[in-house]
ROSE-4610 file (N, C-alpha, C; in Angstrom, 1 decimal, always signed):
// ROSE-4610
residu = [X/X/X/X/X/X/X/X/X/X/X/X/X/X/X/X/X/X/X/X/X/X/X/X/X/X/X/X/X/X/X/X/X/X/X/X/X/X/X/X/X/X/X/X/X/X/X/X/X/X/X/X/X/X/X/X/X/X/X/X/X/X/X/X/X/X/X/X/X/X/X/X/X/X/X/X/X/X/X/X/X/X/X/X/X/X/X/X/X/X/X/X/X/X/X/X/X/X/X/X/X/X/X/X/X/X/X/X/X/X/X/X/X/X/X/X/X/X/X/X/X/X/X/X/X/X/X/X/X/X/X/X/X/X/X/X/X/X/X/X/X/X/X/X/X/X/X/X/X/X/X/X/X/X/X/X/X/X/X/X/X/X/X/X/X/X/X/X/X/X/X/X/X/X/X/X/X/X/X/X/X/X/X/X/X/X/X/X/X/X/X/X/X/X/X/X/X/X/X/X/X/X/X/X/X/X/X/X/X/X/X/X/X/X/X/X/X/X/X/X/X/X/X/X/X/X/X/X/X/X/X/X/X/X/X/X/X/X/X/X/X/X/X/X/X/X/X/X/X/X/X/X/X/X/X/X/X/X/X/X/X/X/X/X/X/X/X/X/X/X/X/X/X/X/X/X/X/X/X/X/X/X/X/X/X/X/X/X/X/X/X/X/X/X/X/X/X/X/X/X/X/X/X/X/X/X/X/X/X/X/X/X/X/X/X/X/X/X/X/X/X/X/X/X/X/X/X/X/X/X/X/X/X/X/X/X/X/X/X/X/X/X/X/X/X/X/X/X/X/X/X/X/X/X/X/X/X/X/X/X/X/X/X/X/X/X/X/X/X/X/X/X/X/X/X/X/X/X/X/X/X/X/X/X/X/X/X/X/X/X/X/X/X/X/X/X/X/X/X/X/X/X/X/X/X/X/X/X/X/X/X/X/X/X/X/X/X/X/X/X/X/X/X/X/X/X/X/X/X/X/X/X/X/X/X/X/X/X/X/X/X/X/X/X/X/X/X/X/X/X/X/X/X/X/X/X/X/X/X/X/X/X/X/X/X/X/X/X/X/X/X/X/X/X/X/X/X/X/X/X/X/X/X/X/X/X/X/X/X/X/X/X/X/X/X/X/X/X/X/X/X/X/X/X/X/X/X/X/X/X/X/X/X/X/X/X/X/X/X/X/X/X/X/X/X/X/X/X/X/X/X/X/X/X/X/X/X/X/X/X/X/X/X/X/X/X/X/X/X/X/X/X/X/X/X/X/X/X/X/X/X/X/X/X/X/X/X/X/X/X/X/X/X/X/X/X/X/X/X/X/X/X/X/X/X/X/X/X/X/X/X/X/X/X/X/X/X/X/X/X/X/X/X/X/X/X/X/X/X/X/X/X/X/X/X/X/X/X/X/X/X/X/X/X/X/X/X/X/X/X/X/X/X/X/X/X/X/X/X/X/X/X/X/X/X/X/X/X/X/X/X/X/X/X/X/X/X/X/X/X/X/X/X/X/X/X/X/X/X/X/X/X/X/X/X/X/X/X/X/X/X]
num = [1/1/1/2/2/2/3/3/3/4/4/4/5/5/5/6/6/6/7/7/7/8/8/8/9/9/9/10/10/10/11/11/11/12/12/12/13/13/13/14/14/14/15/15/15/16/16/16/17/17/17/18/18/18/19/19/19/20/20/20/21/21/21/22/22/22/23/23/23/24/24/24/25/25/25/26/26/26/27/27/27/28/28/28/29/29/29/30/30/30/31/31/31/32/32/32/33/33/33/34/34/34/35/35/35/36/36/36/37/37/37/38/38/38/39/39/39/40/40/40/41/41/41/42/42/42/43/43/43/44/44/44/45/45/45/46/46/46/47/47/47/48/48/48/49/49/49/50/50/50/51/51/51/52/52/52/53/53/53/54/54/54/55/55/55/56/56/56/57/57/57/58/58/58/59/59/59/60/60/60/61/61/61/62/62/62/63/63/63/64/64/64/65/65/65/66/66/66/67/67/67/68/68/68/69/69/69/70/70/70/71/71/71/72/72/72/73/73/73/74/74/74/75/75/75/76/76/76/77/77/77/78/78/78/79/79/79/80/80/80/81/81/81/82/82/82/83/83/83/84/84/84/85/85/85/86/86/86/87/87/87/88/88/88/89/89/89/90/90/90/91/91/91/92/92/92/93/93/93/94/94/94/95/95/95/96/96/96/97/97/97/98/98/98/99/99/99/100/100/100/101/101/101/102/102/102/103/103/103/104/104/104/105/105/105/106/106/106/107/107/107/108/108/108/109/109/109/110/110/110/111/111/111/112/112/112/113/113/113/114/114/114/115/115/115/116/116/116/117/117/117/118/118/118/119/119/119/120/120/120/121/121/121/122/122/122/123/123/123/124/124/124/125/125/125/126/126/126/127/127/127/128/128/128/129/129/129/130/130/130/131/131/131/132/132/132/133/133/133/134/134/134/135/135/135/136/136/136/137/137/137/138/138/138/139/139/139/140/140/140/141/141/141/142/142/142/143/143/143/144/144/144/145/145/145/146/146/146/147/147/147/148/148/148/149/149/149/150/150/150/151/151/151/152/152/152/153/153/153/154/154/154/155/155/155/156/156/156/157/157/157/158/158/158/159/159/159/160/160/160/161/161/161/162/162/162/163/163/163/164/164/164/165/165/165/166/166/166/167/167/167/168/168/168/169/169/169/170/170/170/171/171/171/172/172/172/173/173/173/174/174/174/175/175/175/176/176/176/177/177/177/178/178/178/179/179/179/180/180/180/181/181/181/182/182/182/183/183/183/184/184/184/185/185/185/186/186/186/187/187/187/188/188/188/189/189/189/190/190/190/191/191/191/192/192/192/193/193/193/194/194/194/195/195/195/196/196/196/197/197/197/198/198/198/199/199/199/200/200/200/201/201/201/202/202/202/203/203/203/204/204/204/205/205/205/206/206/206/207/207/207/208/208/208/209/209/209/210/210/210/211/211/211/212/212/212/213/213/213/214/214/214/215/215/215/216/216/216/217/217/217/218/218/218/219/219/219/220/220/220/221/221/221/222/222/222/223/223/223/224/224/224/225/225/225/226/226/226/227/227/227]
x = [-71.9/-72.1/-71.8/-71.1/-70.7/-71.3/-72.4/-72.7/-71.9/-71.6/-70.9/-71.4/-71.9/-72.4/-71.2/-71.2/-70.3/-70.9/-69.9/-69.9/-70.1/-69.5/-69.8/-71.2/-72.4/-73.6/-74.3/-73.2/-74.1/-74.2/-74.7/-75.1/-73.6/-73.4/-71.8/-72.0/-73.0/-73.0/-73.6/-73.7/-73.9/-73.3/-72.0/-71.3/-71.3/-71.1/-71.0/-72.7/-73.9/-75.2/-75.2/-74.5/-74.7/-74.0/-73.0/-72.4/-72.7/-73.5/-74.1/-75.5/-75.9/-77.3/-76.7/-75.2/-74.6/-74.7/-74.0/-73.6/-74.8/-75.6/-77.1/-77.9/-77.1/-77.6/-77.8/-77.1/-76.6/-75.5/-75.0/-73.9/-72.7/-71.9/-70.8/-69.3/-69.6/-68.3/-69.0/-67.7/-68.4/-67.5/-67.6/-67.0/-66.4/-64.9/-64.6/-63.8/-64.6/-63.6/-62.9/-61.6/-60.9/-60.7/-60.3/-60.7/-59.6/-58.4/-57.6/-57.5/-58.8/-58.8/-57.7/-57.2/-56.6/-56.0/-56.1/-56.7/-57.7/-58.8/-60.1/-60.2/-61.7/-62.0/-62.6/-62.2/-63.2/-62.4/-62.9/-62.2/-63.6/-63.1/-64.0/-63.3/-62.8/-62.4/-60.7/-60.5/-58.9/-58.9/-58.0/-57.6/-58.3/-58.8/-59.0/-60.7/-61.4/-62.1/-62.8/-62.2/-62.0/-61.8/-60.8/-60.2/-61.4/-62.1/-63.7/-64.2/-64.6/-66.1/-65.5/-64.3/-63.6/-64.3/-64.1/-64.5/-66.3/-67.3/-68.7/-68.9/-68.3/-68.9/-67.4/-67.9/-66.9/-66.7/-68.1/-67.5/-66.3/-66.5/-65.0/-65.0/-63.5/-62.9/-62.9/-63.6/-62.7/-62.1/-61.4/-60.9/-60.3/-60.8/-60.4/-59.8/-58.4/-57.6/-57.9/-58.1/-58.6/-57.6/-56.5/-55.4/-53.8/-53.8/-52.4/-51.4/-50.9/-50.0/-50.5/-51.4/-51.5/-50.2/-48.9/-48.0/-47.6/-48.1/-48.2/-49.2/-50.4/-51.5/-52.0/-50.8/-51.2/-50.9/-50.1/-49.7/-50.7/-51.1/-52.1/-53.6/-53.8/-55.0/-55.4/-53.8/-54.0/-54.1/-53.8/-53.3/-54.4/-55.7/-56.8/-58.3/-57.4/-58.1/-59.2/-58.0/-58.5/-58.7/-59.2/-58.9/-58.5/-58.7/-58.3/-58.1/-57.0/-56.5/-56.6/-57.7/-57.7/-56.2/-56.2/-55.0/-55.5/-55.1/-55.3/-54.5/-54.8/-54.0/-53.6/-53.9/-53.5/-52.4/-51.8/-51.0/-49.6/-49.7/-48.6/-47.5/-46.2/-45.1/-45.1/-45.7/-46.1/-46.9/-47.3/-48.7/-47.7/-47.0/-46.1/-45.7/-45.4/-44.5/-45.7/-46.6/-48.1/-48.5/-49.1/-49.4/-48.6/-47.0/-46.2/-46.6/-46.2/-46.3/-47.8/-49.1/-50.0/-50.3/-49.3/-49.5/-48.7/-47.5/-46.6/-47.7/-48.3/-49.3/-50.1/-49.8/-51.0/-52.2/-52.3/-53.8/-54.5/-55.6/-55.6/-55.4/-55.6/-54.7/-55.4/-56.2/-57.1/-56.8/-57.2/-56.7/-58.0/-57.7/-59.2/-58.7/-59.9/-59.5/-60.6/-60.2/-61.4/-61.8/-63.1/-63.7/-62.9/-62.2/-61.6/-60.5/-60.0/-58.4/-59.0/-58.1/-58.0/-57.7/-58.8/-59.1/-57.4/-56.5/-55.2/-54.6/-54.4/-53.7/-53.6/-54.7/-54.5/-54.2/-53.9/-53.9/-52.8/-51.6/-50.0/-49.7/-51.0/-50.9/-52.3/-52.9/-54.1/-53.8/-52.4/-52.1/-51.4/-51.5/-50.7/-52.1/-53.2/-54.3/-55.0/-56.2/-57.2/-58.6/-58.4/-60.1/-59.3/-60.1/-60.2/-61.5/-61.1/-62.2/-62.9/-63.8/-63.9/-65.0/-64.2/-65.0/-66.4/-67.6/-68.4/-69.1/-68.3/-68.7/-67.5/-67.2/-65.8/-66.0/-64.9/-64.8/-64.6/-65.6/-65.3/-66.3/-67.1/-68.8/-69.8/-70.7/-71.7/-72.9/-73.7/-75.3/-75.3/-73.7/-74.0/-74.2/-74.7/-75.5/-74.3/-74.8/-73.8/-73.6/-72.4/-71.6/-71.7/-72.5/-72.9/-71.6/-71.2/-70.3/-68.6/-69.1/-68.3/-68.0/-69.1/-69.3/-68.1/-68.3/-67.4/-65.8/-65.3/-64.3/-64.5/-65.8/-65.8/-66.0/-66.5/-66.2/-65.2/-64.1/-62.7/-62.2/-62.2/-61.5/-62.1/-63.4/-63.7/-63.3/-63.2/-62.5/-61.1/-60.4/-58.7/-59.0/-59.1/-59.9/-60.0/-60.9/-60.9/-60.1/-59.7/-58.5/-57.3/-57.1/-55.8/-55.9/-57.0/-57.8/-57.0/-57.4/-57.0/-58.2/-58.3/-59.5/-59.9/-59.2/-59.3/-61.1/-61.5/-63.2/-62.8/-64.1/-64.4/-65.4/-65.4/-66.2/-66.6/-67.7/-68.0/-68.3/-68.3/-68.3/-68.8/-70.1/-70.8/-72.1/-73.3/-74.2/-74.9/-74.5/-75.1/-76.4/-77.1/-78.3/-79.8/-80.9/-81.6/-81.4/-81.2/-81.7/-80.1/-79.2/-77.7/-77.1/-77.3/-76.8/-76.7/-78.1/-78.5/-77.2/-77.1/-75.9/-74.3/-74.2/-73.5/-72.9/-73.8/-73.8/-73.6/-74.7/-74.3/-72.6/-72.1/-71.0/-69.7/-70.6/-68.9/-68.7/-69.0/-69.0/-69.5/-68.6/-69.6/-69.4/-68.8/-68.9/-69.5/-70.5/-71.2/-71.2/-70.7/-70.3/-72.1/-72.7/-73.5/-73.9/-74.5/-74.0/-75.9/-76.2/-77.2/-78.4/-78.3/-79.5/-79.4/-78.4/-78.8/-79.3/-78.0/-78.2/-79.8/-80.0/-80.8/-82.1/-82.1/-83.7/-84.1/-85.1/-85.2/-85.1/-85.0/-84.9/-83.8/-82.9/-81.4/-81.2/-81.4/-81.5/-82.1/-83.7/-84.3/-83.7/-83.2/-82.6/-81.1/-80.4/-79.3/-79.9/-80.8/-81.6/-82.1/-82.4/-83.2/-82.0/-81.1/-79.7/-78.8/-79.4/-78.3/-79.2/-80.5/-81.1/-80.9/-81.2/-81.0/-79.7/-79.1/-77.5/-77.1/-77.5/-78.1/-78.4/-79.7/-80.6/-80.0/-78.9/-77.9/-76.8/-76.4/-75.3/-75.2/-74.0/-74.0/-73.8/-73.1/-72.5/-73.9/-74.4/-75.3/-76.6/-77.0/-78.2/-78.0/-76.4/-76.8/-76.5/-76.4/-76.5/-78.5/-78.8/-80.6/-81.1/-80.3/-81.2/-81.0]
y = [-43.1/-41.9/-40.7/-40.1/-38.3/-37.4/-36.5/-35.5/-33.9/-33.3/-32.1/-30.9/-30.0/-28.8/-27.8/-26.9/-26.0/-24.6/-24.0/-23.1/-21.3/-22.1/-20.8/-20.8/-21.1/-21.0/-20.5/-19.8/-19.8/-18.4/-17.9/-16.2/-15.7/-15.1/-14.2/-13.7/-12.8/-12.4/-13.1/-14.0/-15.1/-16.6/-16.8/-18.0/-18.5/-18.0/-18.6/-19.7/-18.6/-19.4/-20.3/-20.4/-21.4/-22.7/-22.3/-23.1/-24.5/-23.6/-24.5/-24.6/-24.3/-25.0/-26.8/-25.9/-27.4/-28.9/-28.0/-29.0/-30.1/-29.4/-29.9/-30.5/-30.7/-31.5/-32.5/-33.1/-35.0/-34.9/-34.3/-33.9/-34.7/-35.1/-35.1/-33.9/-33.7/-32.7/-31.2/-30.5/-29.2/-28.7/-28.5/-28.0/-26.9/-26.6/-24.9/-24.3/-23.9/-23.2/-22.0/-22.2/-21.5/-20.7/-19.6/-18.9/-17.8/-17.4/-16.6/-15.1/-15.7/-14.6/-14.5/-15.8/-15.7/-16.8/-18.7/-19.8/-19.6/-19.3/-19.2/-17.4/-17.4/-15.4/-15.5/-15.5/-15.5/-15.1/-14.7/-14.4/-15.0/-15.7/-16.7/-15.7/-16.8/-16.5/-17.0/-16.6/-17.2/-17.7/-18.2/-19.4/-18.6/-17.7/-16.3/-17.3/-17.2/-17.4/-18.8/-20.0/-21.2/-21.4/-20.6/-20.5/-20.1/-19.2/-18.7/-19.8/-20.4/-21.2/-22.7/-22.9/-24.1/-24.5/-23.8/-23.9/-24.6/-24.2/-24.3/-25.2/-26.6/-27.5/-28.9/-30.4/-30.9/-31.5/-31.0/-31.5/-31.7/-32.4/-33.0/-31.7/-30.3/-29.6/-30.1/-29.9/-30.0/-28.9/-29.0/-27.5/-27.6/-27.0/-26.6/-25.6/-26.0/-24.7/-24.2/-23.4/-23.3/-22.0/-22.3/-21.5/-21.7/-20.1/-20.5/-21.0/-20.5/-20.4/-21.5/-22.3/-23.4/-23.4/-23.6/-23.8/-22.8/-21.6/-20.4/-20.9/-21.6/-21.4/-23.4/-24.3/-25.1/-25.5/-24.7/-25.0/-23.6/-22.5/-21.8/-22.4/-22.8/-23.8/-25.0/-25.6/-26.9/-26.4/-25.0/-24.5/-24.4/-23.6/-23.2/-24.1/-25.5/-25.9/-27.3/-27.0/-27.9/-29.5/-30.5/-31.9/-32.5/-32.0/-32.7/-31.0/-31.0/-29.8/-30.5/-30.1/-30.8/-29.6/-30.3/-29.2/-29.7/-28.8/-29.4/-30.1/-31.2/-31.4/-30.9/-29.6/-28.7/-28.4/-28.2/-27.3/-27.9/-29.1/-30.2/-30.6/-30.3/-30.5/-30.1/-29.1/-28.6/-29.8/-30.7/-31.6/-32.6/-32.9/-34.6/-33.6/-32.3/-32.0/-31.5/-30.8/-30.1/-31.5/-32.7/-33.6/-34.3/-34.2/-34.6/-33.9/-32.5/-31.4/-31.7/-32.0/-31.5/-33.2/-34.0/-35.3/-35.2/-34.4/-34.1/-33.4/-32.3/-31.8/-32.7/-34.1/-34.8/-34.7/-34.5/-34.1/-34.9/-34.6/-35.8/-34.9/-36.0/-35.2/-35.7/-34.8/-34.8/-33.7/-34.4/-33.9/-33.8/-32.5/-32.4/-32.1/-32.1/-31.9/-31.6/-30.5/-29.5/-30.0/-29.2/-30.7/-30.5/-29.8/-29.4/-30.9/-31.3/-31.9/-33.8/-34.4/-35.8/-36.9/-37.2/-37.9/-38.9/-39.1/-39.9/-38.9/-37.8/-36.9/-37.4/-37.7/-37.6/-39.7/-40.4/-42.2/-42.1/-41.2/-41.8/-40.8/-39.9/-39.9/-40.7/-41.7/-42.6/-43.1/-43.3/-44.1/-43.4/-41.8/-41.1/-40.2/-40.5/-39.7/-40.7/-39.4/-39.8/-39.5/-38.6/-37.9/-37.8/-38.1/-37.4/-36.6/-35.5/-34.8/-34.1/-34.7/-34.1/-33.3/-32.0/-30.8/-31.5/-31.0/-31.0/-30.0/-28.7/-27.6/-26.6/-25.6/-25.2/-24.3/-24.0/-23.9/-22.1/-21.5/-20.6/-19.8/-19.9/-20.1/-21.0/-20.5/-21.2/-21.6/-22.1/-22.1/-22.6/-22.9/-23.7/-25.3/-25.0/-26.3/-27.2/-28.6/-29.2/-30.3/-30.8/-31.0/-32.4/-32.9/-34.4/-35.5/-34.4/-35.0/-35.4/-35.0/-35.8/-36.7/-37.2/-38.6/-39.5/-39.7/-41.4/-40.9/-39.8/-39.4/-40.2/-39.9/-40.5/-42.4/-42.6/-44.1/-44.6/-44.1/-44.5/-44.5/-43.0/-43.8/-44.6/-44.9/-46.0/-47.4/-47.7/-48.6/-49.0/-47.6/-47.7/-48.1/-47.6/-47.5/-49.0/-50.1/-51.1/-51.9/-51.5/-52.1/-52.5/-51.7/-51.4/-51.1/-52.0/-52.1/-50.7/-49.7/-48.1/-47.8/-47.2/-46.8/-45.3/-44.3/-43.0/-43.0/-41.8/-41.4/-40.6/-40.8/-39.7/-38.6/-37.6/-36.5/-35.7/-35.5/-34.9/-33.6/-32.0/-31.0/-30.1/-29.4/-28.6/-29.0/-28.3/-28.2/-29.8/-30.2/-32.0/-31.3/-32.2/-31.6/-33.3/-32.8/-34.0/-34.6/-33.9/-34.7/-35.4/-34.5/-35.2/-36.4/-35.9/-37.0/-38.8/-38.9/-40.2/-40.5/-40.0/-40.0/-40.3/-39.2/-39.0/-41.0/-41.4/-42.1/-43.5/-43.7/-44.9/-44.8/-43.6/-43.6/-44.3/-44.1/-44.3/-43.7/-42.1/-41.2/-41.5/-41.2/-41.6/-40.2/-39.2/-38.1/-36.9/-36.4/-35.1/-33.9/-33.0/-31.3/-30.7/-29.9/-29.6/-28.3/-27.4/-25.5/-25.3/-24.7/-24.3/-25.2/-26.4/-27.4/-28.0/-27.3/-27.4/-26.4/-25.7/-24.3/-23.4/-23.4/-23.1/-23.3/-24.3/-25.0/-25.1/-24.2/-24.2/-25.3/-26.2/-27.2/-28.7/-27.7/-28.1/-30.0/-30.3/-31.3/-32.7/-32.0/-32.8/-33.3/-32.1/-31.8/-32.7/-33.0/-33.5/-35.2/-35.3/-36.7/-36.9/-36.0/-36.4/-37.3/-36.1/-36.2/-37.7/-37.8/-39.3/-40.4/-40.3/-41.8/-41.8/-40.6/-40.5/-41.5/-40.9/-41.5/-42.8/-43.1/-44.6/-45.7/-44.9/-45.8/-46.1/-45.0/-45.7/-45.8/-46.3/-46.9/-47.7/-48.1/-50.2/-51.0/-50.6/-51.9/-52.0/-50.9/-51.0/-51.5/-51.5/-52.1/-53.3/-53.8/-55.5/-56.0/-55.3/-55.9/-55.8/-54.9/-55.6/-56.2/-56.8/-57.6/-59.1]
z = [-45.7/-46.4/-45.6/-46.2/-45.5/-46.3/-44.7/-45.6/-45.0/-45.9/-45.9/-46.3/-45.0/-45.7/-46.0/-46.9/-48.0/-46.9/-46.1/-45.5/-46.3/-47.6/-48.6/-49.0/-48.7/-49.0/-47.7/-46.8/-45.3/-45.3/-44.5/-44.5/-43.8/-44.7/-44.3/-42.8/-42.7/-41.4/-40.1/-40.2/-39.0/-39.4/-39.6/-39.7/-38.3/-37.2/-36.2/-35.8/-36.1/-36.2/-37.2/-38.2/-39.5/-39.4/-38.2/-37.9/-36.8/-36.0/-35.3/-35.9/-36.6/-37.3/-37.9/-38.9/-39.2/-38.2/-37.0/-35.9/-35.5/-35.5/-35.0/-36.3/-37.6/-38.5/-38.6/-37.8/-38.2/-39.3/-39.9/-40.9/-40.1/-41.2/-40.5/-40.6/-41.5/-41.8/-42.2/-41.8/-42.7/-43.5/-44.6/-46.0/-45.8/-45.7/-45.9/-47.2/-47.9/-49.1/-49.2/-49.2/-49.1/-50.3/-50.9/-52.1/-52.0/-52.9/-52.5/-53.9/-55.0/-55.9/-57.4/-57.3/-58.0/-58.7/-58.1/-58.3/-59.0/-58.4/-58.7/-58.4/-59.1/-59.4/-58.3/-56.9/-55.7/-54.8/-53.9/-52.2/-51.0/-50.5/-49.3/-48.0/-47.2/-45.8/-45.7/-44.5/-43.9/-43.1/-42.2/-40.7/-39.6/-39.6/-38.4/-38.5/-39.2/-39.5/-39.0/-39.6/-39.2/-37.4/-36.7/-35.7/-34.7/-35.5/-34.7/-34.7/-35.9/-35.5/-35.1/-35.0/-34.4/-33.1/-32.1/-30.5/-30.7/-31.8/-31.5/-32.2/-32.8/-33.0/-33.4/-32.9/-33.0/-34.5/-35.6/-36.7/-37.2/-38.4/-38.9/-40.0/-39.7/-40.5/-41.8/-43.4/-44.3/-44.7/-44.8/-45.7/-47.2/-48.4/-49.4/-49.8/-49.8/-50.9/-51.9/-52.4/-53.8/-53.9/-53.9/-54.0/-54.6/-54.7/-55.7/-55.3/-53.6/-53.0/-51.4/-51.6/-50.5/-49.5/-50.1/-48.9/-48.1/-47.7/-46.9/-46.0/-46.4/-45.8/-44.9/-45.2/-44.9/-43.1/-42.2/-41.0/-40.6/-40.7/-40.4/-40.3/-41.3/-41.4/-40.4/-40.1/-39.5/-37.8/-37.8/-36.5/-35.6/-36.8/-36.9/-36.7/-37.1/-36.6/-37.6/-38.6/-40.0/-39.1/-39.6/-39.8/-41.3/-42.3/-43.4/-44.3/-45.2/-45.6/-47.2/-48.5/-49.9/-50.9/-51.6/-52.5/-53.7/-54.7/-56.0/-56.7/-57.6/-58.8/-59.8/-60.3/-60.9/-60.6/-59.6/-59.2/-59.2/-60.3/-60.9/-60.1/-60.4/-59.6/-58.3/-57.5/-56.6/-55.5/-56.1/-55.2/-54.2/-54.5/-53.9/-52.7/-52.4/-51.3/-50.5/-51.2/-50.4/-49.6/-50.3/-49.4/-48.7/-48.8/-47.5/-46.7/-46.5/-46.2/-45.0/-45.5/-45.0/-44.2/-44.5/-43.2/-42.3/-42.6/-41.6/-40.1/-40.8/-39.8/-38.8/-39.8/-38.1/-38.6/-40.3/-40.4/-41.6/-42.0/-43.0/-44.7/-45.3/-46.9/-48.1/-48.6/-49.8/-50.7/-52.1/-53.5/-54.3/-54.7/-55.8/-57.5/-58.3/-59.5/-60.2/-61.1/-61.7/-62.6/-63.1/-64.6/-65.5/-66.0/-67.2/-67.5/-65.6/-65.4/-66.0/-66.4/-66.9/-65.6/-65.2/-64.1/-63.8/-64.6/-65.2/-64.2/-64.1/-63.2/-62.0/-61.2/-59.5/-59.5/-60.6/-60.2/-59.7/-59.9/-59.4/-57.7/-57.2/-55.7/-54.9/-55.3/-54.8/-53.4/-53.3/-52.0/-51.1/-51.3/-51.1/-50.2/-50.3/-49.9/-49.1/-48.3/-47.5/-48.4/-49.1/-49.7/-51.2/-52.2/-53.9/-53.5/-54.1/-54.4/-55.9/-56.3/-57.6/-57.9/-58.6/-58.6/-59.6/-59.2/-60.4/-61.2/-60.6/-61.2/-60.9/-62.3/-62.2/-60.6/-59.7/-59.1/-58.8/-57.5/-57.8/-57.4/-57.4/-57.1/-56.5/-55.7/-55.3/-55.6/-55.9/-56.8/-58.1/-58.6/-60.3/-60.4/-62.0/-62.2/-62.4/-62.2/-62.0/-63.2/-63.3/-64.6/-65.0/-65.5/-65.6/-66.4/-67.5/-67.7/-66.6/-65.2/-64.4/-63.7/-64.0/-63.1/-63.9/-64.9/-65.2/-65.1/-64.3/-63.4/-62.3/-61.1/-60.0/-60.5/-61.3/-61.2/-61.8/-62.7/-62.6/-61.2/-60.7/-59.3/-58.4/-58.8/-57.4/-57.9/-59.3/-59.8/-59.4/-59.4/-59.2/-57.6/-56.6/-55.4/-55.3/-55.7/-55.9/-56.0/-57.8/-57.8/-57.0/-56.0/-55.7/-53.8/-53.9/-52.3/-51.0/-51.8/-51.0/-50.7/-49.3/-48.8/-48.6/-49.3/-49.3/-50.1/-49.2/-50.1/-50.8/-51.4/-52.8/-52.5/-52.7/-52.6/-53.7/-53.7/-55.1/-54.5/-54.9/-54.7/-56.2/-55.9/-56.8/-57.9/-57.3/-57.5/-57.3/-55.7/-55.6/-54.5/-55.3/-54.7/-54.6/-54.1/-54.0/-55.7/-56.2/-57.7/-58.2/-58.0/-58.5/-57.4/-56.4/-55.1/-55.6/-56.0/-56.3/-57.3/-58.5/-59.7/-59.2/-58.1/-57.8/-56.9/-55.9/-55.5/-56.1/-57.5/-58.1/-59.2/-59.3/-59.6/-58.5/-57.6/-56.5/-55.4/-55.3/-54.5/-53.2/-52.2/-50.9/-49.6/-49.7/-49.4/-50.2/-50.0/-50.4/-50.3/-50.8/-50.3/-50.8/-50.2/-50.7/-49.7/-50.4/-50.1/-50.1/-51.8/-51.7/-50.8/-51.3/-50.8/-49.1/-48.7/-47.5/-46.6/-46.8/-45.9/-46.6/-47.4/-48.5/-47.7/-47.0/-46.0/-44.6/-44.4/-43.0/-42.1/-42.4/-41.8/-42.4/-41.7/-42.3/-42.1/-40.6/-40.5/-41.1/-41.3/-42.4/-43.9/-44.4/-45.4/-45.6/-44.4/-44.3/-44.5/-44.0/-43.3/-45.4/-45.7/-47.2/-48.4/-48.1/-49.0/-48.5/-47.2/-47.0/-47.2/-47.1/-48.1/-49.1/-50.0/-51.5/-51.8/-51.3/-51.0/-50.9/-50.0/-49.6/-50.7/-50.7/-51.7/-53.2/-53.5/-54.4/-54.9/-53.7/-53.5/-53.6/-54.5/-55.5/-53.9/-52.8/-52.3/-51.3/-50.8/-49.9/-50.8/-52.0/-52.8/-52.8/-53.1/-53.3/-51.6/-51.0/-49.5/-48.8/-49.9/-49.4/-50.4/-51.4/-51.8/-51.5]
């Protein structure tokens, strides 16, 4: 199980402290959304940014585009200090060269897809990736409730995933929290983006430590391995 704190829920003016609060979580990755205002109605951060808090901790970079224009921003990113660079499936004819594009870097290559999008979209690049990511709240914002009707997304592809013995993870991203996690997990999901409910707690660690039993505990392959 991967947990991933969402850097967009950290205090703007101390990302460098939020950063290393992360680091000292037990977390494994840290979530970066990228936001260009026009993808999405938001503006986040850029590579300059990334490039800072790179040096203070050896987590595993994700980075999210949530952008119109990704292929400007994908060798900046990697330069900066990404480990895995996500793109959308939205962004149709555009996706097959973005994720050549972003393995050529030497880096790893994950695809997300908004609730709106038909889970049938991202099956013909499955073997083509390291991470699916599926949004569970439109994307764009921090703190929303989260979209129940997305789960039987994440368990098609752990099915296809199955099917088709590919080992890329699944990540669920928006509003996963102690109460969605569990859902999230008996669907399929085995990486966690989560913003408010971590950073959110003084005691980040704990909090990281709460969200990965929840996790755990239901999870189909690790349940029938205790019984």
């Amino acid at each position: 199980m991967i947990i991933a704190p969402s850097l967009l829920a950290a205090d703007y003016g101390n990302f460098a402290k939020d950063t290393l609060r992360a680091g000292r979580s037990g977390a494994e990755w840290l979530h970066l959304d990228i936001m260009d205002g026009h993808f999405v109605p938001n503006i986040s951060f850029g590579p300059h940014v990334v490039k800072t808090i790179r040096p203070l901790t050896k987590m595993f970079f994700d980075v999210h585009l949530m952008c119109s224009k990704p292929e400007i921003l994908l060798e900046p990113f990697a330069k900066a200090g990404a480990d895995q660079i996500i793109v959308h499936v939205e962004l149709t004819d555009r996706v097959t060269p973005l994720l050549w594009k972003i393995r050529s870097l030497g880096i790893k290559v994950g695809l997300c897809l908004n609730p709106p999008t038909s889970i049938s979209h991202v099956q013909p690049y499955l073997d083509k990736i390291d991470h699916l990511l599926v949004m569970t709240v439109n994307p764009g914002f921090g703190g929303q409730e989260f979209i129940y009707e997305t789960l039987p997304k994440i368990q098609q592809a752990a099915e296809w995933r199955l099917e088709n013995k590919l080992s890329f993870t699944i990540g669920v991203d928006g509003g996963v929290n102690f109460k969605t996690v569990g859902d999230c997990a008996r669907a399929g999901a085995n990486a966690f983006v989560s913003g408010t409910a971590l950073f959110g707690q003084r005691n980040m660690k704990a909090a990281v430590k709460k969200l990965r039993l929840l996790a755990e505990d239901n999870d189909p392959g690790l349940a029938d391995l205790k019984m």
